[in-house]
PDB file of N, CA, C and O in Angstrom:
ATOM      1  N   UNK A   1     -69.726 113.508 101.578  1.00  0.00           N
ATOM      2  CA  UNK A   1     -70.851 113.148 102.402  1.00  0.00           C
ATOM      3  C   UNK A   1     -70.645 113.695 103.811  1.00  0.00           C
ATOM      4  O   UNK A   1     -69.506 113.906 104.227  1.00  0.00           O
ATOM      5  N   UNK A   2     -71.646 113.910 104.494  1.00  0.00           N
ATOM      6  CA  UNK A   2     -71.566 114.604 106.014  1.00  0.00           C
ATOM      7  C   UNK A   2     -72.571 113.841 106.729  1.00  0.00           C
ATOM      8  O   UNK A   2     -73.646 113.358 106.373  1.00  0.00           O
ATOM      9  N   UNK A   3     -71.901 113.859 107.901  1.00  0.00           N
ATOM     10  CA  UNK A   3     -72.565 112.694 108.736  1.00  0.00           C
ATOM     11  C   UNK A   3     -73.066 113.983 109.971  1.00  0.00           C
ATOM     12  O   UNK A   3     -72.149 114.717 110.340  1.00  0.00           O
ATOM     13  N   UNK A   4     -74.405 114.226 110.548  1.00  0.00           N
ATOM     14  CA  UNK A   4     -74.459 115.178 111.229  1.00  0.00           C
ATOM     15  C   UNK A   4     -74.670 114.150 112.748  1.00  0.00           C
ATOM     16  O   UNK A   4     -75.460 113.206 112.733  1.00  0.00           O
ATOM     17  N   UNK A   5     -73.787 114.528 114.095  1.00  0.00           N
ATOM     18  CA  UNK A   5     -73.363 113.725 114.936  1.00  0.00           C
ATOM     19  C   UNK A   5     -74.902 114.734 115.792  1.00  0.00           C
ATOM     20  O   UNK A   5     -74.747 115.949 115.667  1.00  0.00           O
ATOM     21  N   UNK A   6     -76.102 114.363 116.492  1.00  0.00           N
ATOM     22  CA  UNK A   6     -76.790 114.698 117.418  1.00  0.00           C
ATOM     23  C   UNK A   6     -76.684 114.715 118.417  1.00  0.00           C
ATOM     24  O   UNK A   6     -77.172 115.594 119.127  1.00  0.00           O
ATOM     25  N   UNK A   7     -75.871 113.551 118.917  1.00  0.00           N
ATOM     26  CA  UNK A   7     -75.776 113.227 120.633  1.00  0.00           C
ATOM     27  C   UNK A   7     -76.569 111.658 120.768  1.00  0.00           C
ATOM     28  O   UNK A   7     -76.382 110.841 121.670  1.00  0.00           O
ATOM     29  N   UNK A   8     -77.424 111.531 119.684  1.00  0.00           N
ATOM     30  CA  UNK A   8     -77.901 109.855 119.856  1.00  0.00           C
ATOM     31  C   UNK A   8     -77.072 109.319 119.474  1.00  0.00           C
ATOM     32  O   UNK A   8     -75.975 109.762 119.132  1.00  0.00           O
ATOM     33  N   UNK A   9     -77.713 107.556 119.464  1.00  0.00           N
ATOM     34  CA  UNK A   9     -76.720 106.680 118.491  1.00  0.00           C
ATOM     35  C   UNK A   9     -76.249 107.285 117.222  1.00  0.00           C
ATOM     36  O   UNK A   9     -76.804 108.187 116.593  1.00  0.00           O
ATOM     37  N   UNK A  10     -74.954 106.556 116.884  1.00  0.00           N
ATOM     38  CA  UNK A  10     -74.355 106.731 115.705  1.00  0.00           C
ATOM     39  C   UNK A  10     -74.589 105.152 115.038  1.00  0.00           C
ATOM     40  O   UNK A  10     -74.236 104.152 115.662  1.00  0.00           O
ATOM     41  N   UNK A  11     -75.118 105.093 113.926  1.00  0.00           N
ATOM     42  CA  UNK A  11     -75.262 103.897 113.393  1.00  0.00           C
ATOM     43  C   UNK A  11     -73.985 103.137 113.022  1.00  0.00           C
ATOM     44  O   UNK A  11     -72.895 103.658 113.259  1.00  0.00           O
ATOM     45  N   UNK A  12     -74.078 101.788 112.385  1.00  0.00           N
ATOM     46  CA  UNK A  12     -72.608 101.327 111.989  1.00  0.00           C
ATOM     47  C   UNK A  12     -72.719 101.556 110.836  1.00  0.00           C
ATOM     48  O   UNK A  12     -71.540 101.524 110.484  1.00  0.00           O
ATOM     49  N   UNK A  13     -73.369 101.800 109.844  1.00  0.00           N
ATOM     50  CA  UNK A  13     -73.681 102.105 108.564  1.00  0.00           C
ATOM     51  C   UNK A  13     -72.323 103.832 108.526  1.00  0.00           C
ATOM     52  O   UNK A  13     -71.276 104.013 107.904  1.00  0.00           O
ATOM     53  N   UNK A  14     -73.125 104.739 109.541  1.00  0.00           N
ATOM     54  CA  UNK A  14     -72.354 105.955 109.812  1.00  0.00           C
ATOM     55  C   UNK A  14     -71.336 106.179 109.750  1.00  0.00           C
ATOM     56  O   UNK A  14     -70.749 107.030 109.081  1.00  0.00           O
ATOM     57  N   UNK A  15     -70.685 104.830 111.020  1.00  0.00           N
ATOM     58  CA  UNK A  15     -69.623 105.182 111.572  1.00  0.00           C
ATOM     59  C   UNK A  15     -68.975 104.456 110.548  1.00  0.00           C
ATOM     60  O   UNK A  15     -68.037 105.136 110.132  1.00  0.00           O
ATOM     61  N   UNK A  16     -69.067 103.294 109.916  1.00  0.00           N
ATOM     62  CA  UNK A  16     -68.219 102.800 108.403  1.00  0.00           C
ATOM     63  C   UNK A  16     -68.094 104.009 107.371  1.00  0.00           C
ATOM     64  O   UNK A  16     -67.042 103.990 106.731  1.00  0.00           O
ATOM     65  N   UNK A  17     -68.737 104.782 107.163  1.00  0.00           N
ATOM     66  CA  UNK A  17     -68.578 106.429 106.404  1.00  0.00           C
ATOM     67  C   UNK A  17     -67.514 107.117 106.836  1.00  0.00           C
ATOM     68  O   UNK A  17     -66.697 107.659 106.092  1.00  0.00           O
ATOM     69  N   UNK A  18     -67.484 107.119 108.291  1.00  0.00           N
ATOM     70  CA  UNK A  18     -66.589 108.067 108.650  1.00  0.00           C
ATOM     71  C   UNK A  18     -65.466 107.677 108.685  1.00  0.00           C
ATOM     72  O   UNK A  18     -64.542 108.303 108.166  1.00  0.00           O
ATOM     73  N   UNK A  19     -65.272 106.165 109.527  1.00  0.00           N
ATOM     74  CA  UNK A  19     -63.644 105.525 109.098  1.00  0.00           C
ATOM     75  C   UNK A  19     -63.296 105.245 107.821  1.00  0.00           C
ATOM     76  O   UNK A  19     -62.299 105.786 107.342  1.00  0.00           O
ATOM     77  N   UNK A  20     -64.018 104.413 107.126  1.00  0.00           N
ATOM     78  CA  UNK A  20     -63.346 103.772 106.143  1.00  0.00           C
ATOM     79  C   UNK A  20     -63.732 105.016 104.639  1.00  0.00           C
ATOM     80  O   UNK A  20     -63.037 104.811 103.644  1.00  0.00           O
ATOM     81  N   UNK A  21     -64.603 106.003 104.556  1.00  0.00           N
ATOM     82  CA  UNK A  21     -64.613 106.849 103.548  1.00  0.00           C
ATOM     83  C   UNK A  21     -65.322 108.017 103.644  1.00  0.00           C
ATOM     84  O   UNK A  21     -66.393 108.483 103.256  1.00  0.00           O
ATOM     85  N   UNK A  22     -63.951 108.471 104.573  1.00  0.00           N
ATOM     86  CA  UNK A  22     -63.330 110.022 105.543  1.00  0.00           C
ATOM     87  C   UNK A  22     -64.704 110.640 104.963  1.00  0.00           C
ATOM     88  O   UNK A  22     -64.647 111.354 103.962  1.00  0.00           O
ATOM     89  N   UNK A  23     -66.361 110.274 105.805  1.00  0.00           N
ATOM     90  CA  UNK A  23     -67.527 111.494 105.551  1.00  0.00           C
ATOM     91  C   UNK A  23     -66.704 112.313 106.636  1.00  0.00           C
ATOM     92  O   UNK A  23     -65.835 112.042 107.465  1.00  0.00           O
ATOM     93  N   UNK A  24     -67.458 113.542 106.196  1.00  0.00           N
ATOM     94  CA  UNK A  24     -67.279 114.831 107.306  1.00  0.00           C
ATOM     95  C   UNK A  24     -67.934 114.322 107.923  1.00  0.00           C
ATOM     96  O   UNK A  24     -68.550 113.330 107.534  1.00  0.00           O
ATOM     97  N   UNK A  25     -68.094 115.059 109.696  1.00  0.00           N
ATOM     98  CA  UNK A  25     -68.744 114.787 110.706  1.00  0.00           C
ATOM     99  C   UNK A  25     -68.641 116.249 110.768  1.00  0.00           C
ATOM    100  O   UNK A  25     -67.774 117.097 110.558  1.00  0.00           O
ATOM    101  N   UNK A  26     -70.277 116.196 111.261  1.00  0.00           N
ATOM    102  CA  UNK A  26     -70.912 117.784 111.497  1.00  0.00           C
ATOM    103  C   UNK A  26     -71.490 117.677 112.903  1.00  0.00           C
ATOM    104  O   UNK A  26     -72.499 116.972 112.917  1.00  0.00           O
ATOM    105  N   UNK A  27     -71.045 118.309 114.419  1.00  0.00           N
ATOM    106  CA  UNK A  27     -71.781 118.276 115.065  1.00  0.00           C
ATOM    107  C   UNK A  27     -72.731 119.104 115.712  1.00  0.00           C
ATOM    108  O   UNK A  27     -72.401 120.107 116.345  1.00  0.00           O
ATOM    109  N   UNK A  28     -73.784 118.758 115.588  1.00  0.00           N
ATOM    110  CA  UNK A  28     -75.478 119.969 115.782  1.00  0.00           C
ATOM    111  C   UNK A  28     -75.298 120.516 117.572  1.00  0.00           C
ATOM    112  O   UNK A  28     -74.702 120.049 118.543  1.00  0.00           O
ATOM    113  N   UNK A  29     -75.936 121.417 117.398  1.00  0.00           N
ATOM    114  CA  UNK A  29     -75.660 122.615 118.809  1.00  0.00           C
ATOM    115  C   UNK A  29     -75.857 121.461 120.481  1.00  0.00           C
ATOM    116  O   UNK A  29     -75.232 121.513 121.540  1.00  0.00           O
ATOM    117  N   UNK A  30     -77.268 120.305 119.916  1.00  0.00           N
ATOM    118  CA  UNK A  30     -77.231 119.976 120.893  1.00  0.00           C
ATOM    119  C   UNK A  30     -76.111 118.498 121.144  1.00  0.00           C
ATOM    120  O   UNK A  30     -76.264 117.858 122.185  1.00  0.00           O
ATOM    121  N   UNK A  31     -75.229 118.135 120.317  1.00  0.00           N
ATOM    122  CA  UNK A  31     -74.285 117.230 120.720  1.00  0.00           C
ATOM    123  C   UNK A  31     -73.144 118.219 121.514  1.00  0.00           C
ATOM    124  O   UNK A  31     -72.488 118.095 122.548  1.00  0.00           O
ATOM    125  N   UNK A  32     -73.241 119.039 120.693  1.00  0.00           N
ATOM    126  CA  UNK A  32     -72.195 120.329 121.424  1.00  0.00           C
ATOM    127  C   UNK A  32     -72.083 120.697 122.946  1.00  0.00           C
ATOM    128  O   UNK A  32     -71.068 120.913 123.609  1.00  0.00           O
ATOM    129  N   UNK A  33     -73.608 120.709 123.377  1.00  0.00           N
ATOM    130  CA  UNK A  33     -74.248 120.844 124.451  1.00  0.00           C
ATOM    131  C   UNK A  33     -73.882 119.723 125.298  1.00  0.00           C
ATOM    132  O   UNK A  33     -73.327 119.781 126.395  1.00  0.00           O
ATOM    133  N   UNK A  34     -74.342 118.477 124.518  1.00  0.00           N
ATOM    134  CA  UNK A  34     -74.114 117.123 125.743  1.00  0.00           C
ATOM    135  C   UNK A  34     -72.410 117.296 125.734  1.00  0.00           C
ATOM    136  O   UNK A  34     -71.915 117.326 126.861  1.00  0.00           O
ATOM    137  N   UNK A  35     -71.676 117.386 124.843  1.00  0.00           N
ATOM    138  CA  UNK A  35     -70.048 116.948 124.880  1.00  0.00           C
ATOM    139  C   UNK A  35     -69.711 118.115 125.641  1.00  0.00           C
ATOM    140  O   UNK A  35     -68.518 118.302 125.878  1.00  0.00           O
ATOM    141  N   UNK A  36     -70.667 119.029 126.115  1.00  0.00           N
ATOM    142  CA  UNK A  36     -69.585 120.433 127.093  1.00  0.00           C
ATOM    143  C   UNK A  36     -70.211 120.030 128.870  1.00  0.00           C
ATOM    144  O   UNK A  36     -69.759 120.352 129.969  1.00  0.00           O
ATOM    145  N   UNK A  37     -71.224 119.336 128.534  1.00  0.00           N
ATOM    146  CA  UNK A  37     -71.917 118.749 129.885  1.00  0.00           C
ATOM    147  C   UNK A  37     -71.310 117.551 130.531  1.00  0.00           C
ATOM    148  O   UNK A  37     -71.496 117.197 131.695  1.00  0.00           O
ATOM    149  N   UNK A  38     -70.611 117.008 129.696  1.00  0.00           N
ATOM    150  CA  UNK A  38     -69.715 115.785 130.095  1.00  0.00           C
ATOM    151  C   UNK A  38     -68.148 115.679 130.388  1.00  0.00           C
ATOM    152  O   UNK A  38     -67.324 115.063 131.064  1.00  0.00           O
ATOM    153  N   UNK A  39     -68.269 116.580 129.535  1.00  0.00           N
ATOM    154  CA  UNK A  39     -66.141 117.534 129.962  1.00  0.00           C
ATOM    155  C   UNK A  39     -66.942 117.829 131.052  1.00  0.00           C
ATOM    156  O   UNK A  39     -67.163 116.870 131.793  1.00  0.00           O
ATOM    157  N   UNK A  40     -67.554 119.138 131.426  1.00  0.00           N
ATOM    158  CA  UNK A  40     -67.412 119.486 132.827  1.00  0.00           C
ATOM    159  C   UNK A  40     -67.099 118.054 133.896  1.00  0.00           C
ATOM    160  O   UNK A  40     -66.218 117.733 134.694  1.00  0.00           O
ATOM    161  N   UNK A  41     -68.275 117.501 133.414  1.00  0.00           N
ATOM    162  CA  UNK A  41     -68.599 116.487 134.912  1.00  0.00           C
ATOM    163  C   UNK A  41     -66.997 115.557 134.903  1.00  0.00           C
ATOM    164  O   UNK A  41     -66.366 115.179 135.890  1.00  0.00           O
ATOM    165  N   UNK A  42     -66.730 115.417 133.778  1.00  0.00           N
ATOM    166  CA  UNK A  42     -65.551 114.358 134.413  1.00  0.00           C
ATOM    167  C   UNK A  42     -64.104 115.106 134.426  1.00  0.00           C
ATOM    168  O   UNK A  42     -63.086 114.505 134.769  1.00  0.00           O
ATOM    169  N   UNK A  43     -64.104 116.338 134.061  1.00  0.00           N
ATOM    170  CA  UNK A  43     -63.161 117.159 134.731  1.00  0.00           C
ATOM    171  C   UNK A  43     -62.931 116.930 135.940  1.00  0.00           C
ATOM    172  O   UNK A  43     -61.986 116.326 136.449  1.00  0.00           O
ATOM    173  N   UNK A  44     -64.302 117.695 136.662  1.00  0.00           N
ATOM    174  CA  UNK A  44     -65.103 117.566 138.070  1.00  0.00           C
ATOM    175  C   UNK A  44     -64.424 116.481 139.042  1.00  0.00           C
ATOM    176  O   UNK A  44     -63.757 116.566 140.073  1.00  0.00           O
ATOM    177  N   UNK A  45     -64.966 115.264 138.128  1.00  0.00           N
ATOM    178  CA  UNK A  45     -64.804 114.021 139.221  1.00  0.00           C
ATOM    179  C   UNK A  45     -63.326 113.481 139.006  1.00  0.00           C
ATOM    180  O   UNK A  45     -62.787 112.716 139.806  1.00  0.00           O
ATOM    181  N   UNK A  46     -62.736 113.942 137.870  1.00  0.00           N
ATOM    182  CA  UNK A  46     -61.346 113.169 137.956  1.00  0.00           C
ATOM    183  C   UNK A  46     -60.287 113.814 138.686  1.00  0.00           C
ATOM    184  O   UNK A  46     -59.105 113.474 138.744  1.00  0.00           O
ATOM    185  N   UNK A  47     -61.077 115.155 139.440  1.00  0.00           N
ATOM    186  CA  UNK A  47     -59.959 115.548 140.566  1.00  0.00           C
ATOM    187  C   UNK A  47     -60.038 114.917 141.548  1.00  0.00           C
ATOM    188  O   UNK A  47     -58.948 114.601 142.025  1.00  0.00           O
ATOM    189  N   UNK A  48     -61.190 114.481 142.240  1.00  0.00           N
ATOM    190  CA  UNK A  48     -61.156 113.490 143.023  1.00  0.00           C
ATOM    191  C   UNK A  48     -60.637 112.330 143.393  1.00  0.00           C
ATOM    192  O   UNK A  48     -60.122 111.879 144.417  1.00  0.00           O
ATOM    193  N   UNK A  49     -61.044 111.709 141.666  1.00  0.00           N
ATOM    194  CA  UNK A  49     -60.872 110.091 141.515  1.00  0.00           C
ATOM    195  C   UNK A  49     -59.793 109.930 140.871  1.00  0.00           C
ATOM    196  O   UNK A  49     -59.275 110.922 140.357  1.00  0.00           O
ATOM    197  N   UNK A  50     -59.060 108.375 140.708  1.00  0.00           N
ATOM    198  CA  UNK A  50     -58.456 108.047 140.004  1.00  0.00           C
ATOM    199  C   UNK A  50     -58.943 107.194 138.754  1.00  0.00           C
ATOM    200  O   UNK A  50     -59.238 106.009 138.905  1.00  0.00           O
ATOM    201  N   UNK A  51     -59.028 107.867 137.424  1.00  0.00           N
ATOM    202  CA  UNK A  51     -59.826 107.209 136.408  1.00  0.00           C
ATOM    203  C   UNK A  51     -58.632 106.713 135.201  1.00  0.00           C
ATOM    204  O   UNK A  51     -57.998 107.524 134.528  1.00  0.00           O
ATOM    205  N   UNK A  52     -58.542 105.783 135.137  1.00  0.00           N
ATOM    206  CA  UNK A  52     -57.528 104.983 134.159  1.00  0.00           C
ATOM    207  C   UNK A  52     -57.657 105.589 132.962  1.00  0.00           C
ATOM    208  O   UNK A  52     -58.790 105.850 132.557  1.00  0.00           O
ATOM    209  N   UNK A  53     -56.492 105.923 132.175  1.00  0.00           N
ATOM    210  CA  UNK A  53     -56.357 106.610 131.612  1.00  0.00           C
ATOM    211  C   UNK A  53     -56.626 107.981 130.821  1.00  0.00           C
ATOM    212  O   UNK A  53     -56.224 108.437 129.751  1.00  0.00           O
ATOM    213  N   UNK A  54     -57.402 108.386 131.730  1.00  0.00           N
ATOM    214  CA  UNK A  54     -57.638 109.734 131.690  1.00  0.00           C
ATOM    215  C   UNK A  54     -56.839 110.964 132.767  1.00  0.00           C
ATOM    216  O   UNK A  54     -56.737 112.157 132.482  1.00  0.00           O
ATOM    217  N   UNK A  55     -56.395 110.391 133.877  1.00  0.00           N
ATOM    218  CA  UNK A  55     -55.699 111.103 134.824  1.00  0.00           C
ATOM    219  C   UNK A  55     -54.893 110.457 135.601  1.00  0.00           C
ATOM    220  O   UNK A  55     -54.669 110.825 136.754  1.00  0.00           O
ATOM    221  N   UNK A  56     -54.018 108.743 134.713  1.00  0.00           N
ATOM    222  CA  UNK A  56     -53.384 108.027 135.274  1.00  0.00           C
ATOM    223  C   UNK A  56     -52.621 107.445 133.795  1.00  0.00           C
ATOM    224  O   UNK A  56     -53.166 107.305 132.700  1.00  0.00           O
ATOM    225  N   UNK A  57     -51.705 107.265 134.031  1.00  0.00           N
ATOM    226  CA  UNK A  57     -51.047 106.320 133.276  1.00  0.00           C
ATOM    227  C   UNK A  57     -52.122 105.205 132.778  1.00  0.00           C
ATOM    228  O   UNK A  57     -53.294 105.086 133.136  1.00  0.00           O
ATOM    229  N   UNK A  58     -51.176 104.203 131.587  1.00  0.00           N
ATOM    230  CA  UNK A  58     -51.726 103.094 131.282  1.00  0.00           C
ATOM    231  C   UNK A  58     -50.466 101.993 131.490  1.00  0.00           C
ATOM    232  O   UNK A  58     -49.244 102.116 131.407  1.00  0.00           O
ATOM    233  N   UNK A  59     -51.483 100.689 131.845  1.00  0.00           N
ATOM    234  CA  UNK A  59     -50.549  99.915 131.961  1.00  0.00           C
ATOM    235  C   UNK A  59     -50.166  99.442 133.507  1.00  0.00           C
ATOM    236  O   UNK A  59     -50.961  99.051 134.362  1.00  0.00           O
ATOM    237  N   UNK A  60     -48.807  99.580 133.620  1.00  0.00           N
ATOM    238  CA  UNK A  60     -48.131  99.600 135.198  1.00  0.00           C
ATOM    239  C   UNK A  60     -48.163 100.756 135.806  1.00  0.00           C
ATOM    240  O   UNK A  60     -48.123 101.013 137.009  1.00  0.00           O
ATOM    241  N   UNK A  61     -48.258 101.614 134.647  1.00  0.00           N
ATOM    242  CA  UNK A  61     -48.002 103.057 135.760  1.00  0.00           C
ATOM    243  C   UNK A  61     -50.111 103.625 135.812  1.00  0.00           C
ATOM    244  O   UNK A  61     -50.680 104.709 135.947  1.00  0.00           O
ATOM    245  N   UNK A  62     -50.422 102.694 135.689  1.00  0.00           N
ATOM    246  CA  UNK A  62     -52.211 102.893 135.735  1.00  0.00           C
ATOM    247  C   UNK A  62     -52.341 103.417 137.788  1.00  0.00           C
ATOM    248  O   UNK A  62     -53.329 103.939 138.303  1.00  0.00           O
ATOM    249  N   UNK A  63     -51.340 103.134 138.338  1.00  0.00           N
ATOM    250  CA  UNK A  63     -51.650 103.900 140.146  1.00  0.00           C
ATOM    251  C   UNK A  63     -51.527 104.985 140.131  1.00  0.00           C
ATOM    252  O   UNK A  63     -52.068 105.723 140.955  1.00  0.00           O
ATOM    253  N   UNK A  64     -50.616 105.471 138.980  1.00  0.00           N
ATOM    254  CA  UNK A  64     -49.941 106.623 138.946  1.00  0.00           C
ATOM    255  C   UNK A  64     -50.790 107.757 138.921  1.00  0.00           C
ATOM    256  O   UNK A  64     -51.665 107.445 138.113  1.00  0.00           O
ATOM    257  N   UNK A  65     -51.013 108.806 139.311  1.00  0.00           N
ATOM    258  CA  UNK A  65     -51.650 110.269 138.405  1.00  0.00           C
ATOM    259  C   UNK A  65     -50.882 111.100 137.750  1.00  0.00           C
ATOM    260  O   UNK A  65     -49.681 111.188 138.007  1.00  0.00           O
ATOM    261  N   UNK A  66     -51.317 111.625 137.068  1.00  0.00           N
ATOM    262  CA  UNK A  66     -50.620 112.492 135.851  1.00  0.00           C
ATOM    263  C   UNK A  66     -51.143 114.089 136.338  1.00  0.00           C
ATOM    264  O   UNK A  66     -52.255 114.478 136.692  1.00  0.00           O
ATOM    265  N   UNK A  67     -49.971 114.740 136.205  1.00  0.00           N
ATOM    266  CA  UNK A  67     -50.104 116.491 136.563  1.00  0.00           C
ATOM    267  C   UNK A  67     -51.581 116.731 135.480  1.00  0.00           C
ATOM    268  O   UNK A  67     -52.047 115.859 134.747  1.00  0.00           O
ATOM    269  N   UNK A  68     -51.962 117.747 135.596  1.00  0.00           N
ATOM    270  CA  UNK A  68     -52.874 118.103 134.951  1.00  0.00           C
ATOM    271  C   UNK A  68     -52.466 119.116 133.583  1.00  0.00           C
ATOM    272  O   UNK A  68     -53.325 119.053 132.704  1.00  0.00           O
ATOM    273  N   UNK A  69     -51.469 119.899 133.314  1.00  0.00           N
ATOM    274  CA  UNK A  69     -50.175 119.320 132.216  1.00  0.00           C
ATOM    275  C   UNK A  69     -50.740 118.382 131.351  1.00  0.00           C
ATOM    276  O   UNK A  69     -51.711 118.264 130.603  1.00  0.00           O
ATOM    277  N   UNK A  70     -49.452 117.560 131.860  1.00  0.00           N
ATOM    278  CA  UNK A  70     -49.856 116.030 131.301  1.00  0.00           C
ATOM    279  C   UNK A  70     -50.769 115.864 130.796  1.00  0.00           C
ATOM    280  O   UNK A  70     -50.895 115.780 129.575  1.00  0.00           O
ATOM    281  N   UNK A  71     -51.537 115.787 131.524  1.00  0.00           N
ATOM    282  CA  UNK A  71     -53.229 115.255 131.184  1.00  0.00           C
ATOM    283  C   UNK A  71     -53.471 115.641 129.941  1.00  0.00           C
ATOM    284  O   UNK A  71     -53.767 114.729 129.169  1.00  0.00           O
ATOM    285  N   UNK A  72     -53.442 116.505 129.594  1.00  0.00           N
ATOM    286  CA  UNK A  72     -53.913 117.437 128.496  1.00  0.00           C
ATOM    287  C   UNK A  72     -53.035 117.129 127.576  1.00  0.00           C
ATOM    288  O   UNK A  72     -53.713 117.339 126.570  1.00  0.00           O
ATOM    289  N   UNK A  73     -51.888 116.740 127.151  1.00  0.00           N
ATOM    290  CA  UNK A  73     -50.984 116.163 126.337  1.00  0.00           C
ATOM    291  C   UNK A  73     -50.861 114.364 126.168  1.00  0.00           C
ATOM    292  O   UNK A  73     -50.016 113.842 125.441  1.00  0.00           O
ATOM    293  N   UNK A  74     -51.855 113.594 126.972  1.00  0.00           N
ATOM    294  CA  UNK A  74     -51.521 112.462 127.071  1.00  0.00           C
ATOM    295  C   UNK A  74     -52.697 111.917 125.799  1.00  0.00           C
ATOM    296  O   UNK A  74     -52.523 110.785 125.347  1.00  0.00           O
ATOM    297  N   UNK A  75     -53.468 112.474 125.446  1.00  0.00           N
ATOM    298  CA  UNK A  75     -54.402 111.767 124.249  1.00  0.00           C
ATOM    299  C   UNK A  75     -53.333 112.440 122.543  1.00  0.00           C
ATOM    300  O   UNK A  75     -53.477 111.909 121.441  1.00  0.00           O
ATOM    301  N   UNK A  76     -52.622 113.330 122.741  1.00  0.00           N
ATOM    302  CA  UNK A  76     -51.950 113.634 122.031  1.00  0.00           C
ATOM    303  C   UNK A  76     -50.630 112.632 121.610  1.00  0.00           C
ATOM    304  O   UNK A  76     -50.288 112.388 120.453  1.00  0.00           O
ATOM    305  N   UNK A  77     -50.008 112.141 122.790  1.00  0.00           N
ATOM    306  CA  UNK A  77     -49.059 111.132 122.750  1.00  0.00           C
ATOM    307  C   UNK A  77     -49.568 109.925 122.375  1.00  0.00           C
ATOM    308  O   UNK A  77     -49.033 109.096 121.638  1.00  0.00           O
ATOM    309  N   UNK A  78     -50.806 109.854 123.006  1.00  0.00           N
ATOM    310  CA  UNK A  78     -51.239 108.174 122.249  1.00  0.00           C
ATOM    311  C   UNK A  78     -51.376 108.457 121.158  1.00  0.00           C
ATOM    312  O   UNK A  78     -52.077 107.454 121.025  1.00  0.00           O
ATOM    313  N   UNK A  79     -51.386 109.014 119.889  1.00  0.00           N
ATOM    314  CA  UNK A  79     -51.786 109.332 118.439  1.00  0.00           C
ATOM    315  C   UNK A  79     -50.501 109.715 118.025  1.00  0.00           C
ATOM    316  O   UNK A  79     -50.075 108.937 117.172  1.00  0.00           O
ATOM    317  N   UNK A  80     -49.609 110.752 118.347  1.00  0.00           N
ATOM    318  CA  UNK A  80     -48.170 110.349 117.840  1.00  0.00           C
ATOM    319  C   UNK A  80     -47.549 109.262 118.202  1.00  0.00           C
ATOM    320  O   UNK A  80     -46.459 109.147 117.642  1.00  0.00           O
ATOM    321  N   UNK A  81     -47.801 108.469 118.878  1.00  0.00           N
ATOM    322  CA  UNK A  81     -46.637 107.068 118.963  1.00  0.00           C
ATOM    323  C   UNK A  81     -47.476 106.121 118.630  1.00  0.00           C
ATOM    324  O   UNK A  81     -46.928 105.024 118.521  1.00  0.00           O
ATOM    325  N   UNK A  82     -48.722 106.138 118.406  1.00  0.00           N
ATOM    326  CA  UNK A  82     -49.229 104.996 117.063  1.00  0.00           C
ATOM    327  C   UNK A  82     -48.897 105.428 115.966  1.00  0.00           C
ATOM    328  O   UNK A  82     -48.554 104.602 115.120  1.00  0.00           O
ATOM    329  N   UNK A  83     -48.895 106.607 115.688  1.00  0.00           N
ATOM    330  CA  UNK A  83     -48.743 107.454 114.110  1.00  0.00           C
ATOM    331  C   UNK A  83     -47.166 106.672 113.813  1.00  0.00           C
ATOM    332  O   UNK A  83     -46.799 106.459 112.657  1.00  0.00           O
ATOM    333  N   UNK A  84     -46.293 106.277 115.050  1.00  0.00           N
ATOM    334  CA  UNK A  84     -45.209 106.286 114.660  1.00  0.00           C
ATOM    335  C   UNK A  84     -44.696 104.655 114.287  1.00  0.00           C
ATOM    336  O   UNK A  84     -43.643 104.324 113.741  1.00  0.00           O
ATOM    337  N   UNK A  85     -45.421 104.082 114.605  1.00  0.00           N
ATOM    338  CA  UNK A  85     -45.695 102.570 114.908  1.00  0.00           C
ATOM    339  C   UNK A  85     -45.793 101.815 113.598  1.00  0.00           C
ATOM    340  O   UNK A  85     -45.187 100.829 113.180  1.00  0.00           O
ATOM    341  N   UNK A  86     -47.079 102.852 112.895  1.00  0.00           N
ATOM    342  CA  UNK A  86     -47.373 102.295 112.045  1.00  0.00           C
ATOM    343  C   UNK A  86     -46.785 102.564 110.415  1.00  0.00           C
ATOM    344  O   UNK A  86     -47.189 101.861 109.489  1.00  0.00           O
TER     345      UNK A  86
END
């Protein structure tokens, strides 16, 4: 089954497909569009700002900022050290 992702809501009907019985997810030109319009902008603003866990630690070290490096490896680490957890 294929679930085609638009950029609107995703139903819970959907999203139970996709977790619990792995549908494909297909996404159409214009979700593509909104998800490259929204990287930019919070690229953008998270040089500025400090945004919790996206360009800061979690937790205690949430004051912290993370190199931009980092950054880019830190959604990777949260998924290997649950992977490892569990």
């Amino acid at each position: 089954m294929k679930i085609e992702i638009t950029g609107g809501d995703l139903t819970l009907k959907e999203f139970y497909k996709i977790v619990y019985e792995n549908a494909t997810v297909v996404l159409n030109k214009s979700a593509i569009t909104e998800l490259d319009k929204c990287y930019k902008f919070l690229k953008e603003y998270s040089e500025k700002k400090l945004i919790y866990g996206i360009n800061t630690g979690f937790g205690p070290m949430a004051q912290y900022r993370i190199n931009n490096e980092e950054r880019y490896q830190l959604p990777n680490e949260i998924i290997t050290g649950y992977e490892k957890c569990v």
